[in-house]
DOLOVO-151662 format. One record per residue: x, y, z of N, C-alpha, C in turn; residue in three letters. Coordinates in steps of 0.1 Angstrom, whole numbers, plus 5000, padded with zeros to 4 digits. Each point is the difference from the previous one (the first is absolute). Layout:
// residues N
XYZXYZXYZALA ...
END
This chain:
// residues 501
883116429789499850144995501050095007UNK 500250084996501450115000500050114999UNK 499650085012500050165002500850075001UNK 500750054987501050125006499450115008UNK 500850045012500050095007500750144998UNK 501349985001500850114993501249955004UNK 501150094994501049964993501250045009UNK 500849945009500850065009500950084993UNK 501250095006501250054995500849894991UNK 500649865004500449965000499749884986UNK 498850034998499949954987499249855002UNK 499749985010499649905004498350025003UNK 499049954991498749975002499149965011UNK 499650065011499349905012498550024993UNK 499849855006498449964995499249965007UNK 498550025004499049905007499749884990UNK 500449895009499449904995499749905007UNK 499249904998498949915011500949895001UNK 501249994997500649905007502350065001UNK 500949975006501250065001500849984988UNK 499149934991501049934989500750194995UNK 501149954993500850144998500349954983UNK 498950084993499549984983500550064998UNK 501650065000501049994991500949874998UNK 500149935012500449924994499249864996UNK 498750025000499249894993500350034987UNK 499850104995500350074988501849944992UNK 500450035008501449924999499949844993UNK 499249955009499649874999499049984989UNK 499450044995499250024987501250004988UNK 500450095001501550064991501249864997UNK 500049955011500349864998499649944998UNK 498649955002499349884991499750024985UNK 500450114995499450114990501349924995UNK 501050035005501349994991500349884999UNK 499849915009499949854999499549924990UNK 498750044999499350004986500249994992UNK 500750124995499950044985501349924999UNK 500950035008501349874996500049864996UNK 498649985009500749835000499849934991UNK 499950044988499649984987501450004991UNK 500650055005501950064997500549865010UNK 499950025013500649915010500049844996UNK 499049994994499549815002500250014979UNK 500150064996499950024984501249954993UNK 500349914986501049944999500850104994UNK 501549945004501050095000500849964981UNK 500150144998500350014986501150064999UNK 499750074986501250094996499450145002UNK 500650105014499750105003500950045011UNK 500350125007501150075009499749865010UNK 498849955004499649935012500549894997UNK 499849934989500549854997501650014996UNK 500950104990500650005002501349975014UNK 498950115012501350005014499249875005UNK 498949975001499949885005500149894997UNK 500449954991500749894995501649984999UNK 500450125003501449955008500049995017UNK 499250095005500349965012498949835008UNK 499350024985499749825005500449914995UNK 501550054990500549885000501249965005UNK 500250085012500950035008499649905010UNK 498350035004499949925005499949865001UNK 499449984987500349794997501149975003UNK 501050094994501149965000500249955016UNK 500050065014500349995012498849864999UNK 499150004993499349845002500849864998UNK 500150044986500349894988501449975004UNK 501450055000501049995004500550065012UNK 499249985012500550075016500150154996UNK 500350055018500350145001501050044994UNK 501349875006501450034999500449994984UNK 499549954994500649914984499350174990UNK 498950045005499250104997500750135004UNK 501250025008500350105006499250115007UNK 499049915005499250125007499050034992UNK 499849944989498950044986500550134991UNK 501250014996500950074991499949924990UNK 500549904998499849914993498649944994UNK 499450054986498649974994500149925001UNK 498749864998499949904997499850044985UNK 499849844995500349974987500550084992UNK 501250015003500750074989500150124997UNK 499450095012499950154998501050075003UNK 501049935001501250125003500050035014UNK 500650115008499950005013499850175000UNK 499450085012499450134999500750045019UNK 500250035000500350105011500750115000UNK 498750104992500350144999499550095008UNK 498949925012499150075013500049905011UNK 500150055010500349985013498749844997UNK 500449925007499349845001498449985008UNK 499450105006499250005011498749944990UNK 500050094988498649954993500149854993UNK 501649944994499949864999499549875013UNK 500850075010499449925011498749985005UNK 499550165001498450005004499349894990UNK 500049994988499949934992499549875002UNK 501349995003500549814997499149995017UNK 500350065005498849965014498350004999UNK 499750104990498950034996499449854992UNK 500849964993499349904989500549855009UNK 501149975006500449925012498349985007UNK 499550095004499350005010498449974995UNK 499550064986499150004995499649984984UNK 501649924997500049954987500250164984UNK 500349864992500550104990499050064992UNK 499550144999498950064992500350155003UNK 499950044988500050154999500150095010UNK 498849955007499550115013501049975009UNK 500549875007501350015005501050074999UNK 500349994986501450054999499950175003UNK 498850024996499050185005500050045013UNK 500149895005499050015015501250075008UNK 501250015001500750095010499750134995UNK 500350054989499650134999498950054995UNK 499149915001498450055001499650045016UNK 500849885009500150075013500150125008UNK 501350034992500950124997499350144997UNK 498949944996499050154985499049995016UNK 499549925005499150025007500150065015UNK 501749975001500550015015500250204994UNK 500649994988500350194996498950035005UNK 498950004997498550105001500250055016UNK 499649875008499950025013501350045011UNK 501050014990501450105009499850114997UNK 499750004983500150174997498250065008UNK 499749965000498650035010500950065014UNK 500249885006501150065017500550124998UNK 500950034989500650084997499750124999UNK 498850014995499650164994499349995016UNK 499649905008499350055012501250035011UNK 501149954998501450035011500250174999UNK 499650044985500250174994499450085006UNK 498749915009499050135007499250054990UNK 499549964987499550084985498549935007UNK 499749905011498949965002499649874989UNK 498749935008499849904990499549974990UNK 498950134997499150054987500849984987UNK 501150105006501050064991501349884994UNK 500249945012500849854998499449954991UNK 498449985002499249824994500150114985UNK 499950124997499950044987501249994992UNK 501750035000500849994996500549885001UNK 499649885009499949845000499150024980UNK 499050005003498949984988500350064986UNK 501150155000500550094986500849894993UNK 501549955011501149924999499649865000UNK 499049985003499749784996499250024985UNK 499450095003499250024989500450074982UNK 501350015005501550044988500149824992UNK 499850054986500249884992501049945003UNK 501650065003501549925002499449965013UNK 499250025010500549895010498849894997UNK 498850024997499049884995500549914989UNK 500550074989500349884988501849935007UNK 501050065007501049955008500049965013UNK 499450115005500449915019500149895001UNK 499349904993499849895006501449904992UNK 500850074994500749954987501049945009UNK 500749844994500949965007501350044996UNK 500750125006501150114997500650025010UNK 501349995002500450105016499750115003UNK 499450124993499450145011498849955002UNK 499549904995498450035009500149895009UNK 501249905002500349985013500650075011UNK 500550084994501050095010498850115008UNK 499350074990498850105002499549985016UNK 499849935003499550025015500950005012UNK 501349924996500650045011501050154997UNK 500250024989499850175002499350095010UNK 498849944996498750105004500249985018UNK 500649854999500249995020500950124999UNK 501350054997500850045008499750154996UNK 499150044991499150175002499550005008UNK 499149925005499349975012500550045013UNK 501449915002501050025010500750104999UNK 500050094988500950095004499250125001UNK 498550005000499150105006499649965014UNK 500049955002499849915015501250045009UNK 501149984996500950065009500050185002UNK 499750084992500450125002498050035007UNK 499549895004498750015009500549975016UNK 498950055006500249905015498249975004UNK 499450004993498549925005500249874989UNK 500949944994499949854989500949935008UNK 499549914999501249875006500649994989UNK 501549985001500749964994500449815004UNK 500449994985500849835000501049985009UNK 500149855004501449975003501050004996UNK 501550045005500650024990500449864989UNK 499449875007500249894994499450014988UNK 498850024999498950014986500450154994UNK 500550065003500850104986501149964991UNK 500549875012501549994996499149864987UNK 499249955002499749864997499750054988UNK 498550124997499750034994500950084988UNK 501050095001500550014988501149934997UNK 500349885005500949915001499549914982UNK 498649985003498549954994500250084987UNK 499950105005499650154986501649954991UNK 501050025004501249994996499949904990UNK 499449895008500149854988498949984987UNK 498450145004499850024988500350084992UNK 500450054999500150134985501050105004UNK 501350004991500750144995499350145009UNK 498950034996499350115001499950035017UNK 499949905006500050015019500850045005UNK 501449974994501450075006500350134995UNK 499450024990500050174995498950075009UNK 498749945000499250105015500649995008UNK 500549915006500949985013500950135002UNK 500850024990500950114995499350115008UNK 499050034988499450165003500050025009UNK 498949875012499850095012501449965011UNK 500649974997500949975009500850205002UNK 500350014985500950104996498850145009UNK 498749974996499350125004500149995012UNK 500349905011500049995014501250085005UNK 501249964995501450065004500250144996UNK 499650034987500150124996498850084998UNK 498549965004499050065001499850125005UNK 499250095005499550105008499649975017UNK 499149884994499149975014501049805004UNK 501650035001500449865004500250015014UNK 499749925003499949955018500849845005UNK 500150035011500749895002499849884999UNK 498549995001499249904995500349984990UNK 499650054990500149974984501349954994UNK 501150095009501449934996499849865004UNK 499849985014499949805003499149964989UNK 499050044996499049914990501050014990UNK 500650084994501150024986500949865003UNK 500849995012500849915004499449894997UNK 498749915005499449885000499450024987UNK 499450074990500350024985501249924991UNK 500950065007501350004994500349874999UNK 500249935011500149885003499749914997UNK 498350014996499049934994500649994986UNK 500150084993500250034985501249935001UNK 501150025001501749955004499649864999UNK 499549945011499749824999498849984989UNK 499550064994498849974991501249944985UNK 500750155000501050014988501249895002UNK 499949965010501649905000499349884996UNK 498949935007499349894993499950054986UNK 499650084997499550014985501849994991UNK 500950025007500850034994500749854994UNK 500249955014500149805004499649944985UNK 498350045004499249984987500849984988UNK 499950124996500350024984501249934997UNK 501350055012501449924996499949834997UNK 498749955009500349894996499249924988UNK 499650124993499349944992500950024985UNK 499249914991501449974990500450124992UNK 499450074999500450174992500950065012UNK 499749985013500950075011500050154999UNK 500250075007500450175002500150054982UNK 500649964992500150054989499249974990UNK 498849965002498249994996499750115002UNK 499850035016499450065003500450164998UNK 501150015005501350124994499250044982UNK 500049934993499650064979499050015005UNK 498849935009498450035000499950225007UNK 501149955006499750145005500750114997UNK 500849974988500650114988498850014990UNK 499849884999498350024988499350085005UNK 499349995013498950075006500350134999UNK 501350045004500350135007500150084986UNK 500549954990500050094987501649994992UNK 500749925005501149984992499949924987UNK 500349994989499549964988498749974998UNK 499950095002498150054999499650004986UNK 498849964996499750014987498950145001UNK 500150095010498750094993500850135014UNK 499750085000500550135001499350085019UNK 500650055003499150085013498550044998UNK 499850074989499050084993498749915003UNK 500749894991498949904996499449945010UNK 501149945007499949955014499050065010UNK 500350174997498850125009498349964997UNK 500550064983498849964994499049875000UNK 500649904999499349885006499949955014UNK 500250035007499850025016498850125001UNK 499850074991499050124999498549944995UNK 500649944988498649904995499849935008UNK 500749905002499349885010499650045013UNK 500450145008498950065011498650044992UNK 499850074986498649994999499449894992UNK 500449915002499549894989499549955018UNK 500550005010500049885011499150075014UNK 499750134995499350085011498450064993UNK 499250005011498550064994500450135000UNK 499650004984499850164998500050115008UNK 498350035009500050075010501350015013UNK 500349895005500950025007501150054996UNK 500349944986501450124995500350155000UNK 498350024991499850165005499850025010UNK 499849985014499950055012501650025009UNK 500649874988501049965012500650145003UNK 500350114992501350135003499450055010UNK 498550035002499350035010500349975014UNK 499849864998499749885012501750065002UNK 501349994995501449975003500150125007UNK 499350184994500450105006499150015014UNK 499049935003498950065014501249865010UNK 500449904993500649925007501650035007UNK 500750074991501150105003499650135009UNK 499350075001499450065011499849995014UNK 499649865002499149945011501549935006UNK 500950055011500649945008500049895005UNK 499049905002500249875002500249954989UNK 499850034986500449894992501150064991UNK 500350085000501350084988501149924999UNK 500649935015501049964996500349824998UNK 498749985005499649834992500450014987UNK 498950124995499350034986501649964993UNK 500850095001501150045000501249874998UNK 500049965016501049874999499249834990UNK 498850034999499649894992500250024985UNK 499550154996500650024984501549964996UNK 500350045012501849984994499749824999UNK 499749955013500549834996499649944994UNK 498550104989499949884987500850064989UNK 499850155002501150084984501249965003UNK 500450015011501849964999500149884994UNK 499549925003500049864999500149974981UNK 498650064995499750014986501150084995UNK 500550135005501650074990501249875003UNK 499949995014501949894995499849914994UNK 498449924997500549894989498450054988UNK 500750104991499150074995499949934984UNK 501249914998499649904990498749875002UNK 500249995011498949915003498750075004UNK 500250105003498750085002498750044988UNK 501150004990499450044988499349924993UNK 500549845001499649924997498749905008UNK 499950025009499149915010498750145005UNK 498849994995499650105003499649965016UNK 500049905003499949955018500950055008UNK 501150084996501249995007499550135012UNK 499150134996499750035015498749995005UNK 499449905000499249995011500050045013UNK 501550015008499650065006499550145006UNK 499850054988499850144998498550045004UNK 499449845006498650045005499650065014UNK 501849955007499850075011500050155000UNK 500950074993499850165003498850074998UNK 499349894989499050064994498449985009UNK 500449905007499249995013499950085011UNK 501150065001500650085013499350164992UNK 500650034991499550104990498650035004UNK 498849884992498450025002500050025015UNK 500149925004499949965019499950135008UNK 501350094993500250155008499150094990UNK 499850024990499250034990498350045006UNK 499149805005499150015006499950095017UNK 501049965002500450055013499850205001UNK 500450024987500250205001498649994996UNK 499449894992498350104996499049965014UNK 500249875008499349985010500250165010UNK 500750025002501050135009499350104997UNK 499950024984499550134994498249995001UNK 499449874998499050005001499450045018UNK 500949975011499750025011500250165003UNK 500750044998500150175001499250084989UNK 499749984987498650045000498649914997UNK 499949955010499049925004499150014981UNK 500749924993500249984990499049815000UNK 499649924988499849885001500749974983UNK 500350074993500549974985501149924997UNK 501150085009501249954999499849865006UNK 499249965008500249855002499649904993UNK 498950044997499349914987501050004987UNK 500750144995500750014987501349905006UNK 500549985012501149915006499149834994UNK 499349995009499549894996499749924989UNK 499550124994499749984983501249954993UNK 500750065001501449994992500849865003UNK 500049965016500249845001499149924997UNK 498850034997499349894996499949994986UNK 500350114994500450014984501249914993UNK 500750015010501549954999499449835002UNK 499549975015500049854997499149944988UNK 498950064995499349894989500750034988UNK 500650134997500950054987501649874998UNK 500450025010501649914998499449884997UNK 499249905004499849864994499749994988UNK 499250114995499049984988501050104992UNK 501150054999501050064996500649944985UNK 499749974989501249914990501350085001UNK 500949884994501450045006500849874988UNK 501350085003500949894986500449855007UNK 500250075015500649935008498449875005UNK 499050054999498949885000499549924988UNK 500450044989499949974989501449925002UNK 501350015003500549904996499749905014UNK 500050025007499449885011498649914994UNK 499450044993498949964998500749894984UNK 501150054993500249944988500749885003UNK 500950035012501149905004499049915008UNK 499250025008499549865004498749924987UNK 500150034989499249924990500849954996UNK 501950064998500749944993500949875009UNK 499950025011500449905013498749934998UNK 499050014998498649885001500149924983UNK 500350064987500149944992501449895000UNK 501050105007501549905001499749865009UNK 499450015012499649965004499149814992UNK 499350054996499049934990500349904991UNK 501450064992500449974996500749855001UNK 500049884996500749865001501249984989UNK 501450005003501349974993500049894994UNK 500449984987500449884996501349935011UNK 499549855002500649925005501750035001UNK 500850034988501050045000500750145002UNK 499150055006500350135000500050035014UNK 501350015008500650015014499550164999UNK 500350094992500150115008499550134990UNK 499050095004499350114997500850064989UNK 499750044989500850084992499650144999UNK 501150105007499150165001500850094986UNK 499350124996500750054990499850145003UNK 500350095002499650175002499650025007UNK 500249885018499250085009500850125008UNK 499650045008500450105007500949915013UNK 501550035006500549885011499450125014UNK 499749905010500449884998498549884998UNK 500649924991498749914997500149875007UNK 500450025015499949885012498349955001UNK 499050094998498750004998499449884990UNK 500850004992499949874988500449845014UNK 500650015003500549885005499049985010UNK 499550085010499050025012498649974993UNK 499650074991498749904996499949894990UNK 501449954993499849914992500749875015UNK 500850045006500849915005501349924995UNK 500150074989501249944988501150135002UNK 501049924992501050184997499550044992UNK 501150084993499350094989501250024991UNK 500350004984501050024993499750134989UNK 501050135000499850114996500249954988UNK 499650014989500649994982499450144994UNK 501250075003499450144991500650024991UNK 500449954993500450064989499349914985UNK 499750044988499749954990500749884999UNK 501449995001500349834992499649915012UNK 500350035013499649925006498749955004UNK 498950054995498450024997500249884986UNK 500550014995500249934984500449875007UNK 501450015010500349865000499249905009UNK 499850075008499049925007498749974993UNK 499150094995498749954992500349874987UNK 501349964999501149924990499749885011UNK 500350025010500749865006498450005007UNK 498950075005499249945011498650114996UNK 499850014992499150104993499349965008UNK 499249945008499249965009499950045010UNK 500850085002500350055017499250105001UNK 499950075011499150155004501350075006UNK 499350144998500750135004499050135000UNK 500750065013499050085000501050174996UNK 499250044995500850104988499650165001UNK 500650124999499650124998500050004985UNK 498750064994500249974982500150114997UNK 499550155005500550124994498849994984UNK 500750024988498950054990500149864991UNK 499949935009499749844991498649955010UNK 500150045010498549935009499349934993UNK 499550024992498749934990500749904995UNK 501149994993500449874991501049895014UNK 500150105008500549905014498849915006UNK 499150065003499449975006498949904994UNK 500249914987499149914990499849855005UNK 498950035004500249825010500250005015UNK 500750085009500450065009499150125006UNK 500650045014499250115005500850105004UNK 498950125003500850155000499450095006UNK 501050095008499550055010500650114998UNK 499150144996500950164993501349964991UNK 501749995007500449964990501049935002UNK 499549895010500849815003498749944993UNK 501249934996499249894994500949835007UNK 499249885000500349895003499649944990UNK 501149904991499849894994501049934992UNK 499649964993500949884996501350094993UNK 501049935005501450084991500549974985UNK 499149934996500250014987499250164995UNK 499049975002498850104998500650185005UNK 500749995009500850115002501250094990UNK 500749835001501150014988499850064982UNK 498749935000499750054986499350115001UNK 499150085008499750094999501050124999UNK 501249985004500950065005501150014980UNK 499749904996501150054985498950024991UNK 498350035001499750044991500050134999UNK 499350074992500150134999499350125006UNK 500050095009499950065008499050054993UNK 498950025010498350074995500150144999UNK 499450024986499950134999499150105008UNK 500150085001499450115011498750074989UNK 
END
């Protein structure tokens, strides 16, 4: 049991209680088992056609590859097995964790999950450190921990095997470190483990060397830079430099080389772009309220302005908005398209509540007030049972793609039939190969649907049908609007006559 007492300046809660335990962060620990939970049903769940199966089925087949044909023949796992082509459009850290992952505890879903489910679990308990490194106290921490886990993009994603949500924590280290240095009661790192660590960050995700950026730039050219912080910028710098030359090694030696990677990052950034800035705004606008609980959205201008106010956290608030928006404007084609792309937008918005709870604890202590703390409370605990029980497009298609991975799955090939036949999926369909174990052959177009149902009508394919679904799907199965079956049965549904509306 748990007596508040009253509410220091500082935002920080002191309590009588019958033993030292410190129940913000048991609370913490609830928040994680809470989130553990509701995931592992995603984590251990078969992998289909969805944003999750899609990236994870290339970077696990990056890793057979490093099985089935060595490291070296594999180039490091650039090189897909069966036939997938080769991918090195993001730094190598999540293929490798990988291939170590299933190396060590075999091939299944949850493996190929398990580093960045790690990753989702290691976020909670940094961004926890964090809001407590700010001085916002631990009430106020364990509550903007619980607004931000409790956000649908990091519950239905965190745990997703993608490079930002491997990258996401060792981010969160060097906020950490770079509030810790402009402290003198925190120990700081060695400079060996700063150098180690975004050496680490570097080799997961794009996105780490752009935070790296911010605070580096806010150290040299900041308000509050110190000499300290220039050395931490320096062993930053460093880190990131060797992160990026492996990654660079990488890519050159993989068979697309520098000029793969070079078109991936004219796509991303917006050069022959198929959709406009506008659009790009606008859907980055939707997918923040399609991916956030309600309540927290409306509070958030609130939470962003009491957070902007409050000097310990303004210029976090601040340097962390830029490193997920900057990040989302320079490759704002890709932004538009992946509504996962800012996740990590759950830190500011942690830091946000965190200072938020922090001004009504404050306010409740100066007029010996008890509202404002319970309406604090209320509002996190609204947030954690609201975000799971939340529908969403993005859980709706997680939820479609693993029936459609469990039917593909199920599925037994005619004897002569080497290799998966896909027709209208979405690329990349490396996902096909990872749960059948076979390749996969695209035939999209109508004659080639004809010639093949001619020579092996017997074959399967699994198909987007669009406004034939019903006459596709005759004998066969269907899932919204893939269908799997025989390619004859495809083919003819396909030259009869389109259903009247």
């Amino acid at each position: 049991m748990v007596l508040l007492d009253e509410a220091r300046s500082d935002g920080e809660l002191t309590t009588r209680t019958r033993s030292p335990t410190n129940f913000a962060t048991v609370w913490v620990g609830l928040i994680t088992v809470a989130y553990a939970a509701v995931s592992l049903r995603w984590i251990t769940g078969p992998v289909g056609l969805s944003q999750d199966g899609e990236n994870l089925g290339v970077f696990a087949m990056g890793s057979r590859a490093m099985r089935d044909i060595g490291i070296a023949n594999s180039r490091g796992g650039s090189v897909l097995a069966l036939g997938n082509g080769s991918y090195a459009h993001h730094p190598p850290l999540l293929v490798w964790s990988t291939y170590l992952s299933e190396a060590a505890f075999g091939v299944h879903p949850w493996t190929a999950r398990l580093p960045t489910a790690c990753a989702a679990v290691a976020v909670i308990w940094l961004l926890y450190g964090l809001l407590r490194d700010l001085r916002l106290g631990s009430w106020p921490a364990a509550i903007g921990v619980t607004v931000a886990v409790a956000s649908p993009i990091f519950l239905i994603y965190g745990w997703m095997s993608d490079t930002p949500m491997l990258a996401l924590p060792f981010a969160l280290a060097i906020a950490r470190w770079w509030v810790r240095v402009g402290r003198d009661d925190l120990p700081l790192p060695v400079p060996t483990t700063v150098v180690v660590v975004t050496t680490l960050g570097a080799l997961a995700g794009w996105e780490f060397s752009w935070w790296c950026a911010v605070f580096v730039v806010a150290a040299i050219w900041g308000r509050q830079h110190t000499p300290s912080r220039l050395a931490f910028s320096r062993l930053i710098v460093g880190g990131v430099v060797l992160g990026l030359a492996v990654t660079a090694g990488w890519v050159a030696a993989s068979p697309t080389g520098m000029h793969g990677l070079i078109d991936a990052f004219s796509t991303r950034t917006g050069l022959g772009a198929t959709t406009n800035v506008d659009t790009a705004l606008r859907d980055n606008l939707t997918f923040a309220a399609r991916l956030t609980v309600p309540l927290a959205l409306a509070l958030l201008p609130f939470a962003v302005w009491l957070a902007a106010r409050d000097r310990r956290s303004r210029q976090l608030l601040l340097l962390t908005a830029i490193g997920f928006g900057g990040y989302a404007a320079i490759f704002w084609q890709a932004s538009s398209l992946h509504d996962y792309w800012n996740e990590w937008s759950v830190v500011p918005v942690a830091i946000a509540f965190a200072a938020a709870a922090a001004a009504a604890i404050g306010h409740a202590q100066r007029r010996h007030w008890s509202y404002p703390v319970g309406a604090v409370v209320a509002v996190a605990v609204a947030c954690a049972v609201w975000g799971p029980l939340m529908p969403s497009e993005a859980q709706a298609q997680l939820t479609n793609g693993a029936r459609i991975g469990r039917e593909l799955a199920a599925t037994t090939l005619p004897s002569d039939q080497g290799a998966w036949l896909v027709s209208g999926l979405p690329v990349p369909e490396a996902w096909v190969s990872y749960v059948s174990g076979r390749p996969f052959q695209a035939v999209d177009t109508p004659a080639a649907l004809a010639h093949v149902a001619v020579m092996h009508p017997n074959w399967w394919i699994i198909a987007v049908c669009g406004d034939r679904c019903v006459a596709m799907s005759q004998g066969g199965r269907r899932v919204e609007n893939v269908v799997i079956n025989r390619v004859d049965v495809i083919a003819a549904a396909l030259v009869a006559p389109a259903p009247t509306r």
